[in-house]
C-alpha positions, 0 to 999 in steps of 0.5 A: 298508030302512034298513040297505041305504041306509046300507050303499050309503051306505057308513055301515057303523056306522049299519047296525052299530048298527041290526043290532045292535038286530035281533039283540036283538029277533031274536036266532034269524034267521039273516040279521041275525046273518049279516050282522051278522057281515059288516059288523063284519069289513069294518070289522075287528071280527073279535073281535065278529062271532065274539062273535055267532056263538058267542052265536047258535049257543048261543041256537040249539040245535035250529037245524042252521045255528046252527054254520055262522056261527062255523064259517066264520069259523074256515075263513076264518081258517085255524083249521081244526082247529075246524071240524069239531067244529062242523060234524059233529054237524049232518051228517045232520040234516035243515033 
């Protein structure tokens, strides 16, 4: 896979820049906004990796791990207070 050579190469905007195209073609996986999100904060685009995961929680409506991303950039920020309006309307739901 291309995007993991340049990630190991250490060509983080190569891999951004790719991603970001996948989130277009894709834009409900899970795993390409995820990681999306990961390589934007290692190269501090904070702004732009919680931009994603507002837009795929959105364009994900019905899927229970929608919330999640966002979520835990607000934990992980110490933003704790919006945590919970995110998470707990998926509690119970089953995958």
């Amino acid at each position: 896979h291309q995007i993991d050579i340049w990630f190991d190469q250490g060509d983080y905007m190569k891999a951004i820049q790719a991603l970001r195209h996948l989130v277009e073609v894709d834009p409900g996986n899970y795993e390409i906004v995820t990681n999306l999100g990961y390589l934007l904060r290692s190269v501090n685009k904070g702004d732009e990796e919680l931009a994603y995961y507002i837009r795929f929680r959105k364009e994900n409506p019905t899927n229970p791990d929608s919330s999640y991303p966002e979520a835990e950039f607000y934990f992980r920020n110490k933003l704790y207070v919006k945590v919970p309006p995110l998470l707990e309307p998926v509690l119970g739901k089953k995958p």
